[in-house]
C-alpha positions in Angstrom: 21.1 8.3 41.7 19.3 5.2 40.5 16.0 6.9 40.9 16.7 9.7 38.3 18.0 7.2 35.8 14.5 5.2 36.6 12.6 7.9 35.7 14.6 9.5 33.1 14.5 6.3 30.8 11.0 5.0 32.0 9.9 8.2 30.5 11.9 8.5 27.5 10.8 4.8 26.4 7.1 5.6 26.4 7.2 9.2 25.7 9.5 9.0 22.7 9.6 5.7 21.2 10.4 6.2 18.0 13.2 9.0 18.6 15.8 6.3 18.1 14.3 3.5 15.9 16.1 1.1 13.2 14.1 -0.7 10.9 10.8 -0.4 12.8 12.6 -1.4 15.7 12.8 1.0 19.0 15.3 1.4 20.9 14.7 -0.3 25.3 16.1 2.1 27.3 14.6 -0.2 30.2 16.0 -3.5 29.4 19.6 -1.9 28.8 19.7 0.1 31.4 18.5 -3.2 33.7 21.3 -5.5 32.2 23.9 -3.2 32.8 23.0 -2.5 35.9 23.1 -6.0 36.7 26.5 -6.7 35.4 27.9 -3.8 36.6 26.3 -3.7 40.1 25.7 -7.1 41.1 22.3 -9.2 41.7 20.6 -7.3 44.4 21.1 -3.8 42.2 19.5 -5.8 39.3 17.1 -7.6 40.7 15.5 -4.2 42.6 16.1 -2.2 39.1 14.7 -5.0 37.2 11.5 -5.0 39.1 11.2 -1.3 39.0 11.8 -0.9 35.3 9.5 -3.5 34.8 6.8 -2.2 37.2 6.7 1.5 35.5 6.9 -0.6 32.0 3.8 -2.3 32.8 2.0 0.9 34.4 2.9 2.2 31.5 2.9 0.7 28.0 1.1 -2.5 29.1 -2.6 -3.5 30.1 -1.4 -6.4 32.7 0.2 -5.6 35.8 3.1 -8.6 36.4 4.8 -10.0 33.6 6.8 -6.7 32.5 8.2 -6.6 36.9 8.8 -10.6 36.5 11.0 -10.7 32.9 12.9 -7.4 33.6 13.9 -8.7 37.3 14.8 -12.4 35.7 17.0 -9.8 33.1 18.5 -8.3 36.1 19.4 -11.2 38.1 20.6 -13.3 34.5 22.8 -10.4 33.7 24.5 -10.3 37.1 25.5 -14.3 36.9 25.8 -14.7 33.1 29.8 -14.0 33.3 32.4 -14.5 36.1 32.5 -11.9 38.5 36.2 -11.5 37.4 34.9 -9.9 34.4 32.3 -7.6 35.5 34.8 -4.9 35.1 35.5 -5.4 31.1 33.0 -3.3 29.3 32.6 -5.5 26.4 31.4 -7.8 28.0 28.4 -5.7 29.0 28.0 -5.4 25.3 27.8 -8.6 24.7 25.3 -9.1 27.4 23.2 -6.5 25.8 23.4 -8.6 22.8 22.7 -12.2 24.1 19.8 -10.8 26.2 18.3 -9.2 23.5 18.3 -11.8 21.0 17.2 -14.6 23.6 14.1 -11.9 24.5 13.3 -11.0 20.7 13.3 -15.2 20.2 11.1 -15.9 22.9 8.8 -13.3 22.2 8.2 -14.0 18.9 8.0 -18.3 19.4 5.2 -17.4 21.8 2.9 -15.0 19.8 3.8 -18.6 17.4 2.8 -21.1 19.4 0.0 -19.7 21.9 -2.4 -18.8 18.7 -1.6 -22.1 17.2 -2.2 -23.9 20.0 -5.9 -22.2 21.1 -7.1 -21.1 17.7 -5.8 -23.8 15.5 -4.4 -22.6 12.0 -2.0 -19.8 12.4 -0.3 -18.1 9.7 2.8 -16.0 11.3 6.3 -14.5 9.6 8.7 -16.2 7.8 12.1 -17.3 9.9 14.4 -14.6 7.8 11.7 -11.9 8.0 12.0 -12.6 12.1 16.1 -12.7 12.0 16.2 -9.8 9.3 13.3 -7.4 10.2 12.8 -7.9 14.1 15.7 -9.8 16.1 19.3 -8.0 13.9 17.7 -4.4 13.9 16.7 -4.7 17.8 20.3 -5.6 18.6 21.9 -3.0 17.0 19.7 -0.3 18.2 19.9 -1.9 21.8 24.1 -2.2 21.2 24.0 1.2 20.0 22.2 2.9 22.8 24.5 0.6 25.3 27.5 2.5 24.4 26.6 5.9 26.0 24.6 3.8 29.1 28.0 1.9 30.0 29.6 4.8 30.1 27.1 6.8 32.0 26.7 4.6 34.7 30.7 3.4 35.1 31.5 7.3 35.4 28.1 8.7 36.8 26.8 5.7 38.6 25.0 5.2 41.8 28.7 4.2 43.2 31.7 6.2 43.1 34.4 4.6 40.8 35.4 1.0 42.0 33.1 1.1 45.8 31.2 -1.0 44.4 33.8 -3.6 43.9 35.6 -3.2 47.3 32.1 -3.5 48.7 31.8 -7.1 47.2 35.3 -8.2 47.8 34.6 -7.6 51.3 31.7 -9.4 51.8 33.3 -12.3 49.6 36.0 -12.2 51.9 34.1 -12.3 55.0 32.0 -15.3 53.5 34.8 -17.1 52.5 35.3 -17.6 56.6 32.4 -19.3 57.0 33.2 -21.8 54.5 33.9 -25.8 55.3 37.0 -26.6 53.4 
């Protein structure tokens, strides 16, 4: 099932990028799709569909090969650990990954196109702090948040798992671990 979703919203984030766009902002059907995977389905399923996402993101949209596969797997393996695993199954938390993901990529991206000019070239002229926050970082998190909604629900109802294997999966293996532990 994974691979469908792969392709389904590698191909809608290149081939349409402007269908859902808010303030000059697009929507990345990639980097939500990898976080929720990764909170919903654990490190190893966002780890692999980080890497893939960002493989067909650089083959894409990009002219290096490599730093799209490297941030999008990072993304996958952050969003699995960012919250207790006691609370993978609350979806707002998923939301509020989406948001803190987002606003820590948006911030990151725009202090280096900041500081790698300014430190090769010299003088650098680059936007204002509220035109950042007001016309780049707030509009990408609400059309990320907004497109999150249907995702969550797509892949807690039509998922690669059937409702709640997942989960017994990992108890198990927690379970078995917890053996093999030195009190």
């Amino acid at each position: 099932m994974y691979i469908i979703y792969v392709l389904f919203f590698s191909t809608l984030q290149v081939t349409f990028p402007q269908v859902l766009s808010f303030r000059g902002q697009t929507a990345d059907f990639m980097m939500v799709f990898v976080i929720l995977t990764g909170y919903l389905f654990g490190t190893i399923d966002g780890a692999v569909i980080g890497f893939a996402m960002g493989f067909l993101r650089d083959m894409l949209a990009s002219t290096t090969l490599g730093i799209g596969m490297l941030i999008l797997l990072y993304i996958g393996i952050i969003s699995s650990l960012l919250f207790s695993k006691k609370f993978h199954s609350r979806a707002t938390l998923g939301f509020v990954q989406v948001i803190l993901i987002t606003f820590v990529y948006k911030s990151l991206g725009h202090l280096l196109y900041y500081f790698v000019p300014l430190l090769t070239a010299g003088d650098y002229m680059y936007l204002s702090v509220s035109t950042i926050i007001i016309d780049s970082i707030l509009p990408q998190i609400a059309i990320n948040l907004a497109i999150s909604f249907p995702l969550i629900l797509l892949l807690s109802y039509l998922g690669p798992y059937r409702r709640g294997e997942k989960r017994i999966a990992d108890e198990d293996r927690l379970a078995s671990e917890e053996v093999w532990q030195i009190k």
